[in-house]
N, C-alpha and C positions, 0 to 999 in steps of 0.2 A: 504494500500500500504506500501511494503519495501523497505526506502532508506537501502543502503550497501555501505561503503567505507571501503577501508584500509590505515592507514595511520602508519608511524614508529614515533616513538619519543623514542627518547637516544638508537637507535637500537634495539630498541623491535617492533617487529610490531603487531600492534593491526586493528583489525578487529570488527566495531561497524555496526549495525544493530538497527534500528530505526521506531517506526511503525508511519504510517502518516496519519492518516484519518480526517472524520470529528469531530467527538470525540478531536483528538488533536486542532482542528483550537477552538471548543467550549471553549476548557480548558482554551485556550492560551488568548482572548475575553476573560475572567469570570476573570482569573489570574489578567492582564493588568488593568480591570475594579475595582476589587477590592482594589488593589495596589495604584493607582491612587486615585480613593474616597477616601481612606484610608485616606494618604496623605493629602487630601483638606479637609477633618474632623479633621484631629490634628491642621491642622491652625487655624478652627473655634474652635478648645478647647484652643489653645493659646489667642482667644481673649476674646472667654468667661471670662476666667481668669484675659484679662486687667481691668476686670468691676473696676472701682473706684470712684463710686458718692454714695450718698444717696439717699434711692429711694423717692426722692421730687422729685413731679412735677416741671420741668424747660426742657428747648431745651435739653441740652448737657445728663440729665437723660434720656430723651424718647429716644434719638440715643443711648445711652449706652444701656438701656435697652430691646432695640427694636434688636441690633443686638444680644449681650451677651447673655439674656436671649428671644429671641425669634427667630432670627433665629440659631444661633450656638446650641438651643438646640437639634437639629437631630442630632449632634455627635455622642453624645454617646450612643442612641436608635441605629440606624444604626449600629455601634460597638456592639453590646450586639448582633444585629442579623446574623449579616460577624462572630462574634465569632461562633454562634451555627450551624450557616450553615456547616464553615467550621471543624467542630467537628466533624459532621456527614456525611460530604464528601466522598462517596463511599465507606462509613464504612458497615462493615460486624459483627454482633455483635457476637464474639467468644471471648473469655476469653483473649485468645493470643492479640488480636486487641483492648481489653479494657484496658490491660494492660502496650499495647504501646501507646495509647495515656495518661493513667496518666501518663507514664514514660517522654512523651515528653512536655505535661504540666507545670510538676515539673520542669523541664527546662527552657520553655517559660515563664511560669509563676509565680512558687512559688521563685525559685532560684534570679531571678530580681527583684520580691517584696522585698524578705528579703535585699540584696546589695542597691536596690536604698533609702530604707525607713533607713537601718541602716548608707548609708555615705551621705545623708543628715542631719541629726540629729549632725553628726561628724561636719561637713563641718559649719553648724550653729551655731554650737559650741564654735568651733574657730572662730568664725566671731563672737561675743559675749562678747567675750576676751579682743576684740580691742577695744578703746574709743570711737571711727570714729563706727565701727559693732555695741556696745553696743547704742548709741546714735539715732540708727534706729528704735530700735524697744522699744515702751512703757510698752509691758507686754511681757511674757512668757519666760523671763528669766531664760536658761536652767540649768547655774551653782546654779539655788537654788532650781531646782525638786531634787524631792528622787527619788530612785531609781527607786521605782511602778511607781510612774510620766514620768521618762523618757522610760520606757518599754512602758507603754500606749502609748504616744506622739511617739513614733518611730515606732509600729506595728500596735497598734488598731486604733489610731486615726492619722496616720502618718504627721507629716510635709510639706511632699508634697504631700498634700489634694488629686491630680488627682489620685493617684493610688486608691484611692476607689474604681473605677471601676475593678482595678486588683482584688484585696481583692473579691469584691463578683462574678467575674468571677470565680475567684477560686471554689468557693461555689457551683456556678453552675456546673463546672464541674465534682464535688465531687457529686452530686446530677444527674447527667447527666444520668446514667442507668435506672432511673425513667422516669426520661424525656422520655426517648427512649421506653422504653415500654407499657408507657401508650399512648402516637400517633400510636404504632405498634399496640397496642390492642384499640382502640375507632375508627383508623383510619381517615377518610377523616374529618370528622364532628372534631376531634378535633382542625384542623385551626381555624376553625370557635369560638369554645370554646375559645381558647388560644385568639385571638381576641376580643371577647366580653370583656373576661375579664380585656386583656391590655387597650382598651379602655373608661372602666366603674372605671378602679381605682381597681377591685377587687380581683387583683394577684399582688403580687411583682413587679414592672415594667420591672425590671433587668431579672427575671424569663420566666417573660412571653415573652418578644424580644427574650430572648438568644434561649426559646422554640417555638418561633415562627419560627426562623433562621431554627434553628434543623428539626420544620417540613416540612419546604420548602425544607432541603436537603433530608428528608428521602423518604418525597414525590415525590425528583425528579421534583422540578417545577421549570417551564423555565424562570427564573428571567431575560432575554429581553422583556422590554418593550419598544412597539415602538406605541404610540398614534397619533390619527392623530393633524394635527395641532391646530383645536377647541379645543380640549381635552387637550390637553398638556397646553395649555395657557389657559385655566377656571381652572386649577388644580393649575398653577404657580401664577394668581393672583388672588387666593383664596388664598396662602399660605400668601402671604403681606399683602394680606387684613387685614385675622385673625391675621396675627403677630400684627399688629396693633392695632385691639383692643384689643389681650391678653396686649400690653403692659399698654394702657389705664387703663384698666381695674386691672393691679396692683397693682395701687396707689390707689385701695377701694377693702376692704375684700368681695369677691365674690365666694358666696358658689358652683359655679357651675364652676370656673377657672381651679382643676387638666380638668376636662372635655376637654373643650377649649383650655388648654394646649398638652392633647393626639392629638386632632383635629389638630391642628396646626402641629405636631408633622407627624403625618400620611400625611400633605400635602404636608410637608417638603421633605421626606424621596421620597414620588412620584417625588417632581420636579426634586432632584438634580439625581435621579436615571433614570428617562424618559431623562432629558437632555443630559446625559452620553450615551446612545442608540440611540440621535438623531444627536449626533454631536460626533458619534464615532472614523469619519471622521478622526476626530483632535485630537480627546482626545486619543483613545487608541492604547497606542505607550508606549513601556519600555521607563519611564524616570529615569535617574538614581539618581537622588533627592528624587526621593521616597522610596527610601531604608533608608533614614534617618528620617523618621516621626516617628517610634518607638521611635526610641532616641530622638527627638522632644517632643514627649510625656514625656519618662522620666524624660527627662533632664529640663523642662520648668517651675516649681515651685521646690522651692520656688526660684528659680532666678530671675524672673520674679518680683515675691512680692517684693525683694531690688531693682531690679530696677526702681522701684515705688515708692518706700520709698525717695531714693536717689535723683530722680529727682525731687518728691514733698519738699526735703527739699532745693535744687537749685531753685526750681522756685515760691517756695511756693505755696498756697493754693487760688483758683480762677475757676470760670468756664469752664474758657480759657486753665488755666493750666490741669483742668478734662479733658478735649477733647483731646489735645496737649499732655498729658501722653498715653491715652486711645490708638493713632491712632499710638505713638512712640514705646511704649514698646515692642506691639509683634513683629514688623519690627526686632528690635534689638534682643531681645530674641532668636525670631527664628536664624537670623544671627550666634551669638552667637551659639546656636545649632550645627547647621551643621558647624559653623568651630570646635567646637570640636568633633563631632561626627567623623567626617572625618579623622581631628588629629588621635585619637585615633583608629578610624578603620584604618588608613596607616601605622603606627606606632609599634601599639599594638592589632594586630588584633584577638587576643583571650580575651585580657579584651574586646573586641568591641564583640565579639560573647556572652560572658557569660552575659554580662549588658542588650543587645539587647534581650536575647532570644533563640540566634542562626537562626533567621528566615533568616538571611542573610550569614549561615555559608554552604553553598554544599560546600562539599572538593573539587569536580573535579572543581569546580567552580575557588576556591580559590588558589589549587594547581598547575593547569595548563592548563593557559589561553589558550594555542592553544588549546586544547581538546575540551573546554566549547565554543572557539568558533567556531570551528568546526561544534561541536552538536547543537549550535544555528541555525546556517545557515541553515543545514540540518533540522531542528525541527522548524523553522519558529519562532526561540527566545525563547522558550518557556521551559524559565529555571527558573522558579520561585518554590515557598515554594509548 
């Protein structure tokens, strides 16, 4: 179906045309859903991040460890597979269309690696200087690398640890042509492959998600899942269960743990994903917070680490005090986040596109809000990336 309006703006009049089917309602559910999760996986990476105990057995370690490393680790597995899906997103594999997506990579991805990894290292630098900055931190003291040292430490092994996952996205999508043509050429059987593999430890993990993603889009598979109610809750408390013993089971070298860990990992990803499809209800609605997890992401280490640093030297060192940083920091951090995310996107809203990505940059968006919302109304919201 075609909506048609005409509308004037500054005396021009324009004439939009809009297609409406069910294809769009799909897009617009998949957009929302992903967005959303998105979102609710940068906060489980911000906590991941609060981790601050040793891994001794005690109360305040097993909850540390139980959430940090056991359930927040579906982040960034989930990330690795939203990455490759939407790689392969109604792609068409023509020179022209490989070429647009390195081009828009290099943007998303290369262009904010290098900014965020190179004004961190700045930013710490200067924090270093100070007697108050220098007093925070025991080692890695940046005014006495050479020059090799500070190029590692700001590209290869960056400062703010989380872009890792940026760094070998990259990779993967430099690699992505392969990807593509070996599921095009093995076909259906290669899910299955890819699977074995990510589940056995026997492929890259990063590789095997982002080609897993990849093959669910190329295949065209209907990521709504909607299980019935037994199913959905044997799947959810099987995920706590096994969080539970993978965290046990940390504190002794256990030759069969990556195992138990992928397991965990796969029931992780089932719950929080079936959940999202059974309680769509509620969940899937443009929220307009969720445009800031990106920057959430970026923005989250090392600020995060001095905020830690800082409070443990307020409060000193105590189990109570592990808990009590652990449950404070992301609150703040994130806080922190999004007020300057925002700042800066109100402000300076082209340094807020080039940092971010531009995944939040549509110009008609940006440039003239009757238009965009106009075209919302008429297209049932469905103005995302």
């Amino acid at each position: 179906m075609v909506k048609s309006i005409v509308i004037i703006i500054k005396n021009k009049v324009v004439r939009i045309e809009i297609y409406i089917g069910r294809r769009n309602i799909v897009d617009r559910y998949l957009s929302n859903k992903i967005k959303n999760i998105s979102f609710l996986l940068t906060i489980l990476v911000v906590i991941l991040h609060a981790y601050n105990i040793d891994n001794t057995i005690s109360i305040v370690s097993f909850i540390q460890t139980f959430i940090s490393h056991g359930i927040a680790t579906i982040a960034v597995p989930i990330f690795f597979m939203i990455s490759g899906y939407l790689f392969f997103y109604k792609f068409e594999p023509t020179l022209e269309n490989w070429i647009s997506k390195y081009k828009k990579r290099f943007k998303s991805l290369f262009i904010p690696f290098m900014i965020w990894c190179t004004g961190w290292m700045i930013v710490l630098y200067i924090i270093q200087l100070t007697p108050i900055g220098k007093s925070l931190f025991t080692n890695m003291f940046l005014s006495e690398f050479s020059f090799k040292e500070i190029l590692k430490y700001t590209y290869i092994y960056p400062i703010p640890f989380q872009l890792w996952y940026i760094d070998v996205l990259i990779k993967c999508v430099i690699i992505s042509p392969i990807i593509y043509y070996l599921i095009k050429k093995i076909g259906q059987i290669s899910g299955y492959i890819l699977f074995i593999f990510w589940i056995l430890s026997i492929l890259n993990y990063p590789v095997a998600l982002f080609s897993i993603g990849a093959y669910l889009s190329i295949r065209n598979i209907n990521l709504e899942l909607k299980l019935n109610t037994l199913s959905y809750r044997t799947i959810l408390i099987l995920f706590i269960i096994l969080t539970g013993v993978k965290t046990y089971l940390s504190y002794f070298d256990v030759s069969y743990f990556n195992f138990l860990g992928n397991i965990v990992i796969l029931l992780g990803v089932l719950s929080i994903w079936i959940s999202y499809d059974r309680h769509s209800d509620l969940w899937n609605k443009s929220f307009d917070i969720t445009k800031y997890g990106i920057f959430i992401y970026f923005f989250h280490e090392p600020l995060q680490s001095v905020i830690i640093r800082v409070i443990f030297k307020i409060l000193g060192t105590s189990q109570i005090t592990h808990l009590i940083i652990y449950i404070l920091t992301p609150l703040i951090t994130i806080f922190i986040s999004i007020c300057v995310g925002k700042f800066i996107n109100k402000y300076m809203k082209k340094s807020y596109d080039i940092l971010t990505g531009g995944r939040y940059g549509i110009n008609y968006r940006r440039n003239n809000k009757v238009l965009y919302k106009i075209l919302s109304i008429l297209n049932g919201g469905i103005m995302g990336n």
